[in-house]
C-alpha positions in Angstrom: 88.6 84.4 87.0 90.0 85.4 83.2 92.8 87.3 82.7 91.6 90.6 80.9 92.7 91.2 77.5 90.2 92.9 75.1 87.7 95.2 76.9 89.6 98.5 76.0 88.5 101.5 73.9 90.0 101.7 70.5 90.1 105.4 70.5 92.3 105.1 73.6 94.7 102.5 71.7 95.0 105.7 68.4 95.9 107.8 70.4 98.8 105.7 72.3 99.7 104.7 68.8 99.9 108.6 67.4 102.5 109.0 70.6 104.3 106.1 70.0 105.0 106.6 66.9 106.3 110.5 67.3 108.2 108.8 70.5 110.2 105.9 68.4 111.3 108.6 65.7 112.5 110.3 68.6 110.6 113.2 67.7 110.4 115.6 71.0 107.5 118.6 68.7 103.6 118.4 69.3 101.7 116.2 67.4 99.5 118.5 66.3 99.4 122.2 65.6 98.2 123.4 69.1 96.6 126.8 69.8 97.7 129.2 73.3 97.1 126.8 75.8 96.1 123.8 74.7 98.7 121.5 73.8 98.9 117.8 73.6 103.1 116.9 73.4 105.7 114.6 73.7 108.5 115.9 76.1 111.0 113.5 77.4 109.2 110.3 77.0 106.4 111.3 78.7 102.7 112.3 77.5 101.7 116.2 78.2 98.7 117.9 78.7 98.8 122.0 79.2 95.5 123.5 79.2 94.6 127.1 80.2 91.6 127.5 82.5 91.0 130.7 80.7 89.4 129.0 77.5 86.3 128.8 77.1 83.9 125.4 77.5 83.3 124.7 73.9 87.5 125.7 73.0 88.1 123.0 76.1 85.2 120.5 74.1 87.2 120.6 71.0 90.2 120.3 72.4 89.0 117.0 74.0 87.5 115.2 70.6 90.4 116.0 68.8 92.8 114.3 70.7 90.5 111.5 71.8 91.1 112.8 75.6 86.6 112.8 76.4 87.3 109.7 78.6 90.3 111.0 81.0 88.2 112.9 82.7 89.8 116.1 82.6 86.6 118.4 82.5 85.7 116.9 86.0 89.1 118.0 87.0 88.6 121.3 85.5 85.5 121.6 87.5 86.0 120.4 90.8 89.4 120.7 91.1 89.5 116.8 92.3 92.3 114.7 90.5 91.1 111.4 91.6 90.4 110.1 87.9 93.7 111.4 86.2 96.0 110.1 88.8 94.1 106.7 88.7 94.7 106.8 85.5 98.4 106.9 86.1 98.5 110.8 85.3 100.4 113.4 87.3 99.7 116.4 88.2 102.5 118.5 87.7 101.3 122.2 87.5 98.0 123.5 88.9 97.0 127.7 89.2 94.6 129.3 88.9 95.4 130.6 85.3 97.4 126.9 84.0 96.8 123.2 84.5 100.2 120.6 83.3 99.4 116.7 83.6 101.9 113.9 82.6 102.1 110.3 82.4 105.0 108.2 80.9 105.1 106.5 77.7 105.6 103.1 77.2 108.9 102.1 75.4 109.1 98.3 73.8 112.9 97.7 74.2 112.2 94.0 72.9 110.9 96.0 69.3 113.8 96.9 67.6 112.0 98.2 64.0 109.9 101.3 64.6 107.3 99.8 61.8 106.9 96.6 63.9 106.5 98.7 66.7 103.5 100.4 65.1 102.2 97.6 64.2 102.6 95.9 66.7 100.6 98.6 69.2 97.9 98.6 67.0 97.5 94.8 67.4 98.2 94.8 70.8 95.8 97.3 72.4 95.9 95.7 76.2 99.5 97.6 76.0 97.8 100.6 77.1 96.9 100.9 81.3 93.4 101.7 81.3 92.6 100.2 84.8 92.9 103.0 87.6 94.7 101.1 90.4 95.9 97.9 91.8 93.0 96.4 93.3 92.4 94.1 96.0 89.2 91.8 96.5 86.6 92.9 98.6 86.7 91.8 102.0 83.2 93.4 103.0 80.7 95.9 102.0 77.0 96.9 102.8 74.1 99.0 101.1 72.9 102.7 102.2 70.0 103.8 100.7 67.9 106.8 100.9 64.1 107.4 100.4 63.8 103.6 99.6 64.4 100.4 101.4 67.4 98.1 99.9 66.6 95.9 97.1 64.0 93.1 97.3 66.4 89.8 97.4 65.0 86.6 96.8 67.5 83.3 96.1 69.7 84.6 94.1 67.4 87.4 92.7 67.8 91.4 93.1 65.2 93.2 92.2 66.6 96.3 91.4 63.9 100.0 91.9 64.6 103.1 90.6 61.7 105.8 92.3 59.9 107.7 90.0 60.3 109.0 86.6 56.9 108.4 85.2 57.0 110.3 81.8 60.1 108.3 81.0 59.5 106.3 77.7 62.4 103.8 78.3 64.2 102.6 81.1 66.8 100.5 81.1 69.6 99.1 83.7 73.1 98.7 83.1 76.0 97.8 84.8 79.0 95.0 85.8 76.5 92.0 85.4 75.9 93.2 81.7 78.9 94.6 80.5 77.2 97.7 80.5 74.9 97.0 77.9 72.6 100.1 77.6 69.8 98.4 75.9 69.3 94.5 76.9 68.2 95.1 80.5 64.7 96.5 79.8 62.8 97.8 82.9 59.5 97.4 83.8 57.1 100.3 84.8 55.3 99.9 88.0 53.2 102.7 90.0 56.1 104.1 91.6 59.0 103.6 88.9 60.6 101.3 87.2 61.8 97.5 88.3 64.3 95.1 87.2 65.3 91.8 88.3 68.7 90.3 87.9 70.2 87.1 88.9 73.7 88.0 91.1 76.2 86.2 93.1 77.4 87.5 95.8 79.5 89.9 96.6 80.2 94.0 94.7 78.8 95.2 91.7 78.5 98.6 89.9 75.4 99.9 87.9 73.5 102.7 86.2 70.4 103.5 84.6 69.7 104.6 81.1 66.7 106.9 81.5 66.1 107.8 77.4 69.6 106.8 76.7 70.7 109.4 79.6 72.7 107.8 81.9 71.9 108.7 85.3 73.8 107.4 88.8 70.8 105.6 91.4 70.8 109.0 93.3 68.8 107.3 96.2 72.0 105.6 96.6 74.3 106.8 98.8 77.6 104.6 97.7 79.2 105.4 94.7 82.3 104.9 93.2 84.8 106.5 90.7 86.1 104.2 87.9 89.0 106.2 87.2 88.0 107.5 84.0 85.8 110.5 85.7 82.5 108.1 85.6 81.0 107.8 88.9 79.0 104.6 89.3 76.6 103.7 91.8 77.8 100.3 93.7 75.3 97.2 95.4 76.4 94.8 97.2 75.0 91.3 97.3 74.7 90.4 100.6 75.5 86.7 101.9 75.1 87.4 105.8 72.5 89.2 107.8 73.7 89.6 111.5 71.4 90.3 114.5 71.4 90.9 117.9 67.8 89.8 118.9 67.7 92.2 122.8 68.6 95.5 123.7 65.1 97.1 122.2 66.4 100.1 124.1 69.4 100.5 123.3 70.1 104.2 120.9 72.7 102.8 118.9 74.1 99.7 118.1 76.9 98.9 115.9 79.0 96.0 114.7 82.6 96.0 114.3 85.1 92.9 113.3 88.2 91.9 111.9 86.6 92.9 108.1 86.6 96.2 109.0 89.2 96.6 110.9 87.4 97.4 114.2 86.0 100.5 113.3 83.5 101.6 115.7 81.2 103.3 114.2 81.6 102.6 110.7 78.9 99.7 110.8 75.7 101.2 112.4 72.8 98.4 112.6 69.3 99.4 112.0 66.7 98.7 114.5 63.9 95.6 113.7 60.8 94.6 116.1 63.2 92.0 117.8 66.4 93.7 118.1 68.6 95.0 115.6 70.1 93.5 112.6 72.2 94.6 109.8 72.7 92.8 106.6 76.3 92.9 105.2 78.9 90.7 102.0 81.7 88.8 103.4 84.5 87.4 101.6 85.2 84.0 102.2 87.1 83.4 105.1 87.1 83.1 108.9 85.9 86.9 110.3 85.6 87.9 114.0 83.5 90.1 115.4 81.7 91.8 118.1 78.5 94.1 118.9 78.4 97.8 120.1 75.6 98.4 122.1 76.0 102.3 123.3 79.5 102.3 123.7 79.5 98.3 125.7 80.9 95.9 123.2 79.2 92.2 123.6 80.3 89.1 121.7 77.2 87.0 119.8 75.7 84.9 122.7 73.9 82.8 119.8 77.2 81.9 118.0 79.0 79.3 119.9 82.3 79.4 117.7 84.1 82.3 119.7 88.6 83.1 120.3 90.2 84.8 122.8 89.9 88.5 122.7 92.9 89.6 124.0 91.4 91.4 126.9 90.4 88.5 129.1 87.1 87.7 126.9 86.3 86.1 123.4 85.2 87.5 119.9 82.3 85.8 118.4 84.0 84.3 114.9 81.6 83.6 111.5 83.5 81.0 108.8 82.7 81.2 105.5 83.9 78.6 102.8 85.6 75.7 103.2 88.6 75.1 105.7 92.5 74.5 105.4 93.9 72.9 107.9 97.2 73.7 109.0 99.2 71.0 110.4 102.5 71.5 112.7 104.2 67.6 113.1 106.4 67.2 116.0 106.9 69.2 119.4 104.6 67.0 121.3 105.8 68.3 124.2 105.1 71.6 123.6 102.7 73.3 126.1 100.1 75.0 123.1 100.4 76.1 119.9 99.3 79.2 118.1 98.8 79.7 114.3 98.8 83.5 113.3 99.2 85.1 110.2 98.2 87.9 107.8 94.6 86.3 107.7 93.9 87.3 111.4 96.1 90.3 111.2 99.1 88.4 112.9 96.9 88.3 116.7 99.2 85.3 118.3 96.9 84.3 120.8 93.5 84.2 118.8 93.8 80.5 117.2 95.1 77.8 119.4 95.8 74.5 117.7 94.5 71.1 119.0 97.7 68.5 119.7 97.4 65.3 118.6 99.8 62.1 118.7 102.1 63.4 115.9 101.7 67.5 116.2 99.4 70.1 116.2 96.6 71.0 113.7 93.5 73.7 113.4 91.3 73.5 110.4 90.4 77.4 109.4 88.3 78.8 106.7 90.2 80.9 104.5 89.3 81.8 100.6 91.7 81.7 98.0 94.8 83.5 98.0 98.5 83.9 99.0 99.2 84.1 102.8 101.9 84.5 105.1 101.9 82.3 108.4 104.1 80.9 111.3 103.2 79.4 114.5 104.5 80.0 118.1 105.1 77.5 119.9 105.6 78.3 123.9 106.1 81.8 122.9 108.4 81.4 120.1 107.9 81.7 116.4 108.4 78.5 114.3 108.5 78.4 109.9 105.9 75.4 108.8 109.1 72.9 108.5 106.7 71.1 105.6 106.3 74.2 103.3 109.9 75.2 101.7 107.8 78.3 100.3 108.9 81.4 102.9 108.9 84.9 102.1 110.9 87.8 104.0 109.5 89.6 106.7 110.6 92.4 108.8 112.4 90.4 111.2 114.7 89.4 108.9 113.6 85.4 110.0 111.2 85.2 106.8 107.2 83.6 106.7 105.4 80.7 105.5 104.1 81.3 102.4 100.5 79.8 101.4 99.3 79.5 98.4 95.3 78.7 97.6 93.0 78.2 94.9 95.7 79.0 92.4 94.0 81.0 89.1 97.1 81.9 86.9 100.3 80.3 85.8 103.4 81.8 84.8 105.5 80.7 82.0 108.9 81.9 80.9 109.2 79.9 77.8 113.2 78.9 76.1 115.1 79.6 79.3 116.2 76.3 79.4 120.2 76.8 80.4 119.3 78.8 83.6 120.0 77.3 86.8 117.3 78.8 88.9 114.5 81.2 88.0 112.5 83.0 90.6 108.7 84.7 90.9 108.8 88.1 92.3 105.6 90.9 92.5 103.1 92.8 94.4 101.7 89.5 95.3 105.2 88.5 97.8 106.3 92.0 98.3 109.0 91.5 96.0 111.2 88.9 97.4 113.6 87.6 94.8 114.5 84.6 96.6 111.4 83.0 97.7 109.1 81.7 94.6 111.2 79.2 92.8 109.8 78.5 89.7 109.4 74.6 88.5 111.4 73.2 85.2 109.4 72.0 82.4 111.6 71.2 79.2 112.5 74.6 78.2 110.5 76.8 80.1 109.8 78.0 83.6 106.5 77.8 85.6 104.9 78.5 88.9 100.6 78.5 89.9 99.7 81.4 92.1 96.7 83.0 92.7 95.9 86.5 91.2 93.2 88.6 93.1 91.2 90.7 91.0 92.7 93.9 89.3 96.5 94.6 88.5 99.4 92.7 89.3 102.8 93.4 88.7 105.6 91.1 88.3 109.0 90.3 86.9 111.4 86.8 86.6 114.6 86.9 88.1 117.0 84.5 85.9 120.2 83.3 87.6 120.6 86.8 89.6 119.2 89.0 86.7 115.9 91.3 87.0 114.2 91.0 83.7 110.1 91.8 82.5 108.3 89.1 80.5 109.2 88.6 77.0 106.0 87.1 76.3 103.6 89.9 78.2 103.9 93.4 76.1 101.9 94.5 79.1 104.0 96.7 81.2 104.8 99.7 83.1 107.9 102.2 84.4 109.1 101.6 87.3 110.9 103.8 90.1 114.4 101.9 89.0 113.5 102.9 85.5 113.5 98.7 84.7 110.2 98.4 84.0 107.9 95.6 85.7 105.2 93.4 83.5 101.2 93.3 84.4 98.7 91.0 84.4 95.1 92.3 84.9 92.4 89.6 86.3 88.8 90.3 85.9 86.1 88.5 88.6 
């Protein structure tokens, strides 16, 4: 993983330099002249939009180019009524009538930029100031392909062949999407009798695409999963798929579904599609230990050909699939303890699902778990026990705090010429904020702790002897509800 810096549109950057400036000079007028209802304005530190849904298309078009707005989406708004892409976009909507619609979004202010000419300047250096991405973003624990009117994509190794149906007076075809960088023009297509084929090498795992039909861009309409980006694009999304499950009996059966940990036991969220031996459904996993169980017209059955299986709970065991390489926790001491139970946020905290194996000095359970930051404890004889050989804990709702577990570590922090505090803390979305619990390490003058980022945004600030304070060295940040600000880092897959 990279840390994202320069992938962001330099129209978007002008226009966030145009408000910044009018913001600095303290200037609180439009930037522009502005016609009955349109305006485009600075009002108390905040960016505002006022348009009247009495103009006409083209006034609304115009409106659009001039102030470099084409890519917040605000047509589709206009249209469908649907504010997904503005308030991704960190937009809010703070008047919609039928007659009037008013959107906002704060302004970034650079306290640490004292000369409004280096503050200029430095925004139109700096364009990965502006928040482009739509949301914090998680990785993907799971996904699956629906199609329509066309099976899934031929898969061979680690080949997709991707099919779009069709469009036989098309002169050129080309596919674009996550695994080019959207290139429109250096995935050529192929024509075949029925359409047009492309193959592409991909790892496993989510991935967004289009196709350039005559330099149209045109969603895979036979697909049935698509996905807003957040800047009113809608993109079809494929998953590369690592694991096909089956259930090889039950020919008669109507429906059969699988359910699991990944998907948080949803019943009928995963239907499986019927084969000449049984059923089988192909699906992407994360990396990580997932458990999981078969619906077979309303009767849930574990996998009888997996012979890894955990308690259930109810008397009965849950088939469980491992993917990745293992951990193994370890718990030294209480030999006399009658068992031992490792739970945490990884098995959604179920205490009775992984029992540990004692040996002469503890307890230990190798588990497949894919890089991350996790919260753990055991229970020993029914009572809850910190690792006593991790010092890292974060708070919990008990009050009695959790292990804290960090792997595959992909970004580390730095607070450079601190060197006279005492003690300097990590705190963000990644340990729910705790000021007490990431202790960063001393080296010379600076500050730095390893943690793993998951893909998308991350916010974060340093806490310096007591004191709350953003990253002097990130100019990436956002307002927060404490009106302190927090710093972001952005990690691309």
């Amino acid at each position: 993983m990279e840390i994202n810096r320069n992938r962001l549109s330099q129209q978007i950057w002008l226009r966030l330099c145009w408000c910044t400036i009018f913001l600095v000079v303290g200037l609180q007028v439009h930037l522009f002249a502005q016609t009955p209802g349109k305006k485009y304005m600075v009002r108390d530190g905040r960016m505002l939009i006022e348009l009247s849904k009495q103009l006409a298309p083209t006034s609304v078009d115009s409106f659009l180019v001039q102030f470099n707005l084409t890519d917040l989406g605000l047509k589709h708004f206009l249209k469908t009524g649907n504010p997904d892409s503005l308030q991704q976009q960190g937009w809010h909507i703070e008047h919609n009538s039928d007659q009037l619609v008013v959107i906002t979004k704060p302004l970034m202010v650079f306290e640490s930029i004292k000369d409004p000419v280096d503050r200029i300047i430095f925004t139109e250096k700096h364009p990965d100031m502006v928040d482009l991405f739509p949301i914090i973003n998680q990785q993907v624990v799971f996904g699956y392909n629906r199609f329509k009117n066309k099976g899934l994509f031929p898969e061979r190794d680690s080949v997709v062949t991707f099919y779009l149906r069709n469009n036989p007076s098309a002169r050129k075809v080309y596919l674009a999407g996550t695994f080019n960088r959207w290139s429109p023009n250096s995935l050529k297509m192929t024509r075949v009798d029925s359409g047009w084929i492309a193959q592409v090498p991909l790892q496993a795992g989510k991935h967004l695409y289009k196709f350039v039909i005559d330099e149209h861009w045109e969603l895979d309409f036979d697909n049935q999963l698509r996905e807003n980006d957040g800047r009113g694009n809608i993109n079809s999304v494929y998953y590369k798929t690592n694991v096909v499950f089956r259930l090889n009996s039950f020919q008669n059966a109507k429906r059969v579904y699988l359910a699991g940990s990944f998907n948080n036991w949803r019943e009928r969220n995963l239907q499986m599609t019927k084969t000449a031996r049984g059923w089988e459904l192909p699906l992407f996993l994360a990396q990580g230990s997932h458990v999981y169980k078969f619906i077979v017209d309303g009767r849930w059955y574990h996998d009888t050909t997996n012979p890894e299986t955990v308690p259930d709970g109810h008397n009965g065991v849950n088939s469980i699939l491992r993917i990745g390489p293992t951990h193994l926790f370890k718990l030294d001491g209480y030999t006399n303890a009658r068992e031992v139970f490792l739970a945490g946020n990884f098995n959604n905290w179920r205490d009775f699902e992984l029992p540990m194996k004692k040996t002469p000095s503890g307890w230990e359970l190798p588990y497949s778990i894919g890089p991350g930051n996790y919260e753990y404890k055991f229970k020993v004889d029914g009572k809850w026990v910190l690792d006593p050989s991790n010092p890292l804990k974060v708070k919990n709702n008990e009050g009695t705090g959790n292990s804290y577990l960090i792997l595959s570590p992909n970004h580390t922090f730095r607070l450079k010429n601190y060197g006279q505090a005492k003690a300097v803390y990590l705190a963000g979305d990644f340990n729910n904020w705790d000021p007490n619990a990431l202790l960063m390490k001393k080296e010379g003058n600076d500050w730095v702790f390893s943690l793993h980022l998951p893909v998308g945004k991350n916010r974060y600030k340093f806490i310096v002897d007591g004191e709350w304070i953003i990253d002097p060295d990130n100019k990436l940040w956002e307002q927060n509800e404490h009106q302190t600000g927090n710093s972001i880092i952005w990690v691309e897959q």
